[in-house]
C-alpha positions in Angstrom: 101.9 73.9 52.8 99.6 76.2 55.1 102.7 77.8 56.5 104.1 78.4 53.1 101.1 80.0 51.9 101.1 82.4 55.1 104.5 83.1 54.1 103.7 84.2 50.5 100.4 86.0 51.7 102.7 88.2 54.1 105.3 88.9 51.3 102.8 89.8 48.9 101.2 92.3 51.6 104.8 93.6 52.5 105.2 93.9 48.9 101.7 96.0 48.6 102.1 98.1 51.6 105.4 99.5 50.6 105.3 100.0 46.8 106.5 103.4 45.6 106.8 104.3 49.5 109.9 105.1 51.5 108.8 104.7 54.9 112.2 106.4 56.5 112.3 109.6 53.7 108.7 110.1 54.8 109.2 110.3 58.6 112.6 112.5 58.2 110.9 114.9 55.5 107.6 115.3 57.8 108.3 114.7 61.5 110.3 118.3 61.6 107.2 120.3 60.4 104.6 118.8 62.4 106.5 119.2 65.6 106.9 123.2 65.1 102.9 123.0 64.2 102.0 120.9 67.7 104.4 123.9 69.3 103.1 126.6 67.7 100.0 125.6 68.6 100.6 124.7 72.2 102.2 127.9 72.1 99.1 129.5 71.8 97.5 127.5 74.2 99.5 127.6 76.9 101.0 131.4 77.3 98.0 132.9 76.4 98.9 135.8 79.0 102.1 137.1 76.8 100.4 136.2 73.4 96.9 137.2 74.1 94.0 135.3 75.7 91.9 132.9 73.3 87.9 133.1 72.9 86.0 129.7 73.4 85.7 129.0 69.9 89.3 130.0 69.0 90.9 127.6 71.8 88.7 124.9 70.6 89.9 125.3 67.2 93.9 125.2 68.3 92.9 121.9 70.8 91.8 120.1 67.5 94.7 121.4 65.8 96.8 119.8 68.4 94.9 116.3 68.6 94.9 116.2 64.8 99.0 117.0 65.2 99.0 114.2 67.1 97.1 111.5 64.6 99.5 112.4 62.3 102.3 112.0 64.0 101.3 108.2 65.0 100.6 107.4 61.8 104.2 108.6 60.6 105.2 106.3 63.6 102.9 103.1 62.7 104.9 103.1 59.3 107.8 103.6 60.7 107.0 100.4 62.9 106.1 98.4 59.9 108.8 98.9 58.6 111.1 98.2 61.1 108.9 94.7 61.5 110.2 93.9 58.3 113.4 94.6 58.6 113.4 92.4 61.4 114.4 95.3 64.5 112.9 94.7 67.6 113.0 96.4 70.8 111.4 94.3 73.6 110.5 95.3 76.9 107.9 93.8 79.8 104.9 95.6 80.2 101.3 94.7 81.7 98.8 93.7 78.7 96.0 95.0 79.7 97.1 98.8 81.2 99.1 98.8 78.1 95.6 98.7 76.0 93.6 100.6 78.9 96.3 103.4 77.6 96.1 103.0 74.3 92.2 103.1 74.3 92.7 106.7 76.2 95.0 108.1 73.5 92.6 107.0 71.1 89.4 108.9 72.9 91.5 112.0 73.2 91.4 112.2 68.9 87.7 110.5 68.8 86.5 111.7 71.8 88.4 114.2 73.7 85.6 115.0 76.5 85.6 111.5 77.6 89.6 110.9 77.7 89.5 113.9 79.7 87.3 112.2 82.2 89.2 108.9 82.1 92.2 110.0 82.7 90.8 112.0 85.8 90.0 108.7 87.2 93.0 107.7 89.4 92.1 103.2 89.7 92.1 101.2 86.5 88.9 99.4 88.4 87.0 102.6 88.5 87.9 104.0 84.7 86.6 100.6 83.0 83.9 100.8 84.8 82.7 104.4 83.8 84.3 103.5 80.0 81.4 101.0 80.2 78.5 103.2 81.0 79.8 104.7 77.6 79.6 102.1 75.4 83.4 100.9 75.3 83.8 97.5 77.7 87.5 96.3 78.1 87.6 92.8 79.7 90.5 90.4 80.4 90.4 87.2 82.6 92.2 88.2 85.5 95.4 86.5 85.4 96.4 89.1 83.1 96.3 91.6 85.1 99.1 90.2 86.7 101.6 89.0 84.5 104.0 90.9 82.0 104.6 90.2 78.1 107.8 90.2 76.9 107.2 91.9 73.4 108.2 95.0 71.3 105.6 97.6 72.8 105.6 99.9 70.4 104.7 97.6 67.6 102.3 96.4 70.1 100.5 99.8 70.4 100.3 100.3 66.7 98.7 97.2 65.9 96.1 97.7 69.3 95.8 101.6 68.5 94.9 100.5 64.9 92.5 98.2 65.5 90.8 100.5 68.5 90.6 103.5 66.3 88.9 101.3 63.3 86.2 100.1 66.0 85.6 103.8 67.4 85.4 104.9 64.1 82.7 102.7 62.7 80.6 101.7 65.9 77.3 102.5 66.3 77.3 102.4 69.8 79.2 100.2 71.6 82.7 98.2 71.5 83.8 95.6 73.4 87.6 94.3 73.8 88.1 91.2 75.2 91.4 89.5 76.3 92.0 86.4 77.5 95.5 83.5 77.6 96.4 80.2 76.8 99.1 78.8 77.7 101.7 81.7 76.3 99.5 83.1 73.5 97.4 86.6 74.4 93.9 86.3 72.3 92.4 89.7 71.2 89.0 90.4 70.1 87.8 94.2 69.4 83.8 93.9 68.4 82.1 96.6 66.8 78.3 97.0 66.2 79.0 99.6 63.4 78.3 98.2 59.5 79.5 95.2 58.6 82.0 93.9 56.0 80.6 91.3 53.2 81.9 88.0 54.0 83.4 87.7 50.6 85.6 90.8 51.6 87.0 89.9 54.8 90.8 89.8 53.1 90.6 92.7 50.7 89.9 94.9 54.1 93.9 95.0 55.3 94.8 95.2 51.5 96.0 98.7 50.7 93.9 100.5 48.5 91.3 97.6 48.1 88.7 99.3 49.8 88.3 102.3 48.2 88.7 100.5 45.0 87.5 96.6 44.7 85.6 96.9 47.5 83.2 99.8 47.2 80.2 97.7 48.1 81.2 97.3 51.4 79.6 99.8 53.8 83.0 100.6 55.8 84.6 102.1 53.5 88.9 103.6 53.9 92.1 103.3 52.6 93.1 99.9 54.5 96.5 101.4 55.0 96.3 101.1 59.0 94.9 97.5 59.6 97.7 96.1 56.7 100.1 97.6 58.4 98.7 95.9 61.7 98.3 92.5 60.3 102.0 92.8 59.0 103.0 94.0 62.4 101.5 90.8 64.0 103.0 88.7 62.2 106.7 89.3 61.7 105.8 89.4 65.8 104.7 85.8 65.9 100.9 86.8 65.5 98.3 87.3 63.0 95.1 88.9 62.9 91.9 88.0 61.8 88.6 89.7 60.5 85.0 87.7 60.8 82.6 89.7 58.3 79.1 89.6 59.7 77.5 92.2 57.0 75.6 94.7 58.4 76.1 92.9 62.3 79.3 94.9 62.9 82.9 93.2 63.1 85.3 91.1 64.9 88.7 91.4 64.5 90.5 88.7 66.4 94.1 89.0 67.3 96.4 86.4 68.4 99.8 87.3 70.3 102.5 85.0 71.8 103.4 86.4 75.2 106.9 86.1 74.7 108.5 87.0 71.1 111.0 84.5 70.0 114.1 87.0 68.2 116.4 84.9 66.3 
């Protein structure tokens, strides 16, 4: 009975997430222009002795045009992903869990916070990096057997759904997050911990319903579109997974993961 249920709740959120939206028409009709606006504008950037040299204020204006490029273009790609979850397509590879999220955390800092990616990824050992991450506010923990094993799991979908959840915490923190990993047996456990506003318990499934938030849920104090975490949670499960949200209102948020090591294609 629980299963089915699960079942029904992930078609019904498939069925939400993609009405009146054709993922692949988006990503062909929109991938095109973006890339000649992150080239023109690394144009600019870059051969600034044949085009003319940039004030302060005018390159810092073409490097947000470029990060913002960017964020656009993963979110074209995180539909694209959700869609492909659905579909059933898979592409699995081995990776390392945790430098896998250690690199997803710096992609996300280069959009949120530029000044410190830039300082991360000046620091050449892993050991060194989470360290200084910490005396910022952002802790990234994992027991240390994961450090040295692989996953054998699509790692792009895998990005998505970490990138997604990352990007929620940064977004709403006050000032600190914590992400903490840890395995049993073959199942990766996520948690990414927030101290930003919290979610009213009553509203901990509307939040990765699309739309919801900025609709039924107004009286929550983190207020979006939902498109990005239901597109996650979908993710993580056609992948074996789920995700999980535990409202503490105006505490902050956990959003727990859960991730078998190994995805089972049939």
């Amino acid at each position: 009975m629980a299963q089915h249920m699960k079942k029904n709740t992930l078609d019904s959120n498939k069925e939400t997430f993609f009405q009146d939206l054709d993922v692949e028409f988006l990503i062909h009709e929109l991938k095109d222009p973006i890339a000649v606006i992150e080239t023109g504008a690394r144009t600019l950037l870059e051969k600034q002795n044949k085009l003319g040299t940039l004030s302060p204020r005018q390159e810092k204006t073409v490097k947000r045009v470029i990060r913002n490029v960017r964020k656009a273009r993963e979110m074209l790609y995180s539909l694209l992903e959700v869609g492909r979850s659905e579909a059933g397509s898979f592409a699995c590879d081995r990776f390392n869990p945790v430098e896998t999220i250690f690199d997803v955390l710096t992609n996300c800092l280069e959009i949120q916070d530029p000044e410190l990616s830039e300082k991360i990824q000046q620091i050449p050992d892993l050991t060194q990096a989470l360290a200084h991450l910490n005396t910022c506010g952002i802790s990234l923990s994992a027991s240390p057997d994961l450090f040295q094993m692989d996953m054998h799991q699509d790692e792009a979908k895998y990005r998505q759904i970490i990138g997604n959840l990352i990007k929620n915490a940064l977004h709403f923190r006050r000032n600190h997050i914590d992400i903490e990993m840890l395995m049993d047996k073959e199942v990766l456990f996520i948690a990414v911990i927030d101290d930003g506003p919290g979610v009213e318990p009553g509203q901990c499934e509307s939040i990765f319903q699309r739309y919801s938030q900025a609709n039924e849920c107004a009286i929550t104090t983190r207020q979006g579109h939902g498109l990005g975490l239901a597109g996650a949670r979908i993710m993580a499960r056609c992948m074996g997974g789920d995700i999980e949200l535990t409202c503490n209102n105006e505490e902050g948020t956990v959003f727990k993961l859960t991730m078998p090591l190994s995805l089972d294609v049939k």
